[in-house]
N, C-alpha and C positions, 0 to 999 in steps of 0.2 A: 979382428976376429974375436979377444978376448971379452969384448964391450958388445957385441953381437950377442955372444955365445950367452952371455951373464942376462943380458935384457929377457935370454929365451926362458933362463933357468928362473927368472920371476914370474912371468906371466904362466908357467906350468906350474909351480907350485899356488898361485892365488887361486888356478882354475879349479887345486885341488879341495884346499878348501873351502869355494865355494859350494863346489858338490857336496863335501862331508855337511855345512848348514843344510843344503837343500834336504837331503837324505833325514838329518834331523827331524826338520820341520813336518816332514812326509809322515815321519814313523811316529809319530805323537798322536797320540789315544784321542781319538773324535769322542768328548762327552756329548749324550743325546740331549737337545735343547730341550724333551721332556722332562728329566729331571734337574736339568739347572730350573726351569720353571719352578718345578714342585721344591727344589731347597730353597728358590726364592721365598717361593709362597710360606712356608714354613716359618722361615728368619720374618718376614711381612708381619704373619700371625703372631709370632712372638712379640714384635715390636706393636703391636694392635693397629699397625697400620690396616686391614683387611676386616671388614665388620664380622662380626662370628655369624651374624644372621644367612651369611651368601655364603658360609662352609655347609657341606652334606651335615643334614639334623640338625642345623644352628637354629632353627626354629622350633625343635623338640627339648633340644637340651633347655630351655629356657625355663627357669625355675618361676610355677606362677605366684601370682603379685598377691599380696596381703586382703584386697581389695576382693582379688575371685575368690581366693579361697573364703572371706567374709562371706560371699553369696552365693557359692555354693553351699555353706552352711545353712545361710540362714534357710534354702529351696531345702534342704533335708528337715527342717525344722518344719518347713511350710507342712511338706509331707507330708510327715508323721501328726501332726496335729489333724490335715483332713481324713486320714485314716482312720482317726482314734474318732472324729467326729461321724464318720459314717457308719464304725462298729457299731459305737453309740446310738445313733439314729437306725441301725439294725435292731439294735438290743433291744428298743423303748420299743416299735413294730411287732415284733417276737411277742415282748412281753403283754402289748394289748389287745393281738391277736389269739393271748391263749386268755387273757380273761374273757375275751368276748364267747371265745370257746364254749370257755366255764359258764357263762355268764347263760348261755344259749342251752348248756347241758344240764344245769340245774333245772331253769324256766321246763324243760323237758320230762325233769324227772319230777318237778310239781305236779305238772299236767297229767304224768302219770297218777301220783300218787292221788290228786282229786279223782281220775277218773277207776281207782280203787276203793273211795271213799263210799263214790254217789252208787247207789245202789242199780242194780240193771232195770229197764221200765218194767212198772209191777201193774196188774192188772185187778182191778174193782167190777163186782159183782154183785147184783143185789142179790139178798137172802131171809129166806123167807121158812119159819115152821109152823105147820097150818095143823090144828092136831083138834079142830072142830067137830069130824066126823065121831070121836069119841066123845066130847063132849052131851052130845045130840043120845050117846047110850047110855050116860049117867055118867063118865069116864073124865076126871079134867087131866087137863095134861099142858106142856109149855106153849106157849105164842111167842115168839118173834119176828120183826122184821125190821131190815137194815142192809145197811151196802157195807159190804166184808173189803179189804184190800189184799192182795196175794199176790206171790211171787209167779212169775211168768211159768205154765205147765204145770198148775195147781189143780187139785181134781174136785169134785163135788164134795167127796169127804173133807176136802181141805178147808172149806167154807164151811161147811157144818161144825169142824173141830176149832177155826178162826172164830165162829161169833159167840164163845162166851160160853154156852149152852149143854153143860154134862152130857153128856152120850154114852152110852152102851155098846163099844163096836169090836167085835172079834173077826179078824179074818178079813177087812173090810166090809161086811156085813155089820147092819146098824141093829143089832133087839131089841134095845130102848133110848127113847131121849127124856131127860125131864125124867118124870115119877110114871109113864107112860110106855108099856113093854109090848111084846108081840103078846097076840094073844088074851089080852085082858080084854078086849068087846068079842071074844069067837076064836075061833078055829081060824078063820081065813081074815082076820087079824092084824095089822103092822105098821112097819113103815115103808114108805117107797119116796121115792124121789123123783124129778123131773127138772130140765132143762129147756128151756123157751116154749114151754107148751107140751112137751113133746117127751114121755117116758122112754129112759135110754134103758136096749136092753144090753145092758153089761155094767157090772156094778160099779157104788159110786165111789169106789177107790181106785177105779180105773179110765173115768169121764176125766178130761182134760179141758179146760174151763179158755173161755176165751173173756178180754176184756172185754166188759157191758152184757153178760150172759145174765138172764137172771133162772137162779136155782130155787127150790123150794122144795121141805122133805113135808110129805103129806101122811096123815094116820088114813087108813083105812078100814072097813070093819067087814069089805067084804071083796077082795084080791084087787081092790084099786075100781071097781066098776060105783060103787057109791060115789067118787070123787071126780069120776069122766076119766080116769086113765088104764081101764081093763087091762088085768093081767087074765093069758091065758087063755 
């Protein structure tokens, strides 16, 4: 019974302790296989077992090579050189565009200033003083004849005061040319005037003369009917 009894009291207590291991092994903290990886990975990276290139940004963190940064230089150099060559080729554009400017505003203001020089077209007249008919009463008096040049809208008077020839004229009215007055062959006496044939009646400071007119002041001794131009 004693050797019975004893076999029992071991195999109860072994089965105790077996349970108190089992219970152990039970209540022991599960680490997640997550981060035993990640303190792998860690202790890996420390020992450089793990390329830094395959970590997140290992290809950022990469400090660049002597080489790029060379050629990125020297592309900033390229640059700024074509920049400074285009200003330039701006500049020299600019600058030949304003002398053509100039060049074209001068030529303009030449052309002005000839066409203030050359005078406006001027018209030529022939002229004529026919002072015959006194002569014929014992009376001498001036002759001329010649082509006058005058500024455009010149009048009869203007040709008479253009060739030369002293006149006597008040008011536009002529009294004497030469040494030769109204009056000295008579009473109905003088001078008159005419244009292409043709006695204008309105006097000769107010005839407006055209180029190739020809004028001519005539003496009279009797209102212009001695000479074919009747006054009156």
């Amino acid at each position: 019974m004693k050797s019975r009894f004893g076999v029992f009291i071991v195999c109860f207590l072994s089965i105790l302790l077996f349970s108190g291991c089992s219970k152990e092994k039970i209540a022991a903290p599960q680490v997640p296989s997550d981060v035993v990886s990640s303190q792998a990975s860690s202790e890996e990276l420390q020992q450089g077992s793990i390329p830094s290139e395959l970590m997140p940004g290992g290809l950022l963190s990469e400090e660049p090579s002597s080489d790029k940064v060379g050629a990125s230089s020297q592309e900033t150099q390229d640059n700024e050189s074509t920049v400074s060559a285009q200003k330039g080729q701006a500049t020299s554009q600019n600058e030949g565009a304003a002398k053509v400017g100039n060049s074209e505003s001068g030529a303009g203001e030449a052309q002005t200033q000839e066409n203030h020089d050359v005078p406006a077209q001027q018209i030529t007249v022939s002229f004529t003083i026919d002072s015959s008919a006194a002569a014929a009463k014992g009376k001498s008096g001036p002759a001329f004849s010649s082509s006058v040049t005058l500024s455009p809208g010149a009048t009869a008077l203007d040709a008479l005061m253009a060739s030369g020839v002293s006149a006597d004229v008040s008011g536009g009215y002529v009294a004497g040319i030469g040494n030769l007055y109204e009056k000295d062959c008579g009473s109905m006496s003088g001078w008159l005037y005419a244009v292409n044939g043709h006695a204008p009646n309105v006097g000769c400071g107010s005839y407006a003369l055209n180029n190739g007119d020809s004028v001519r002041f005539i003496y009279t001794c009797n209102m212009g009917k001695d000479v074919g131009y009747g006054i009156g």
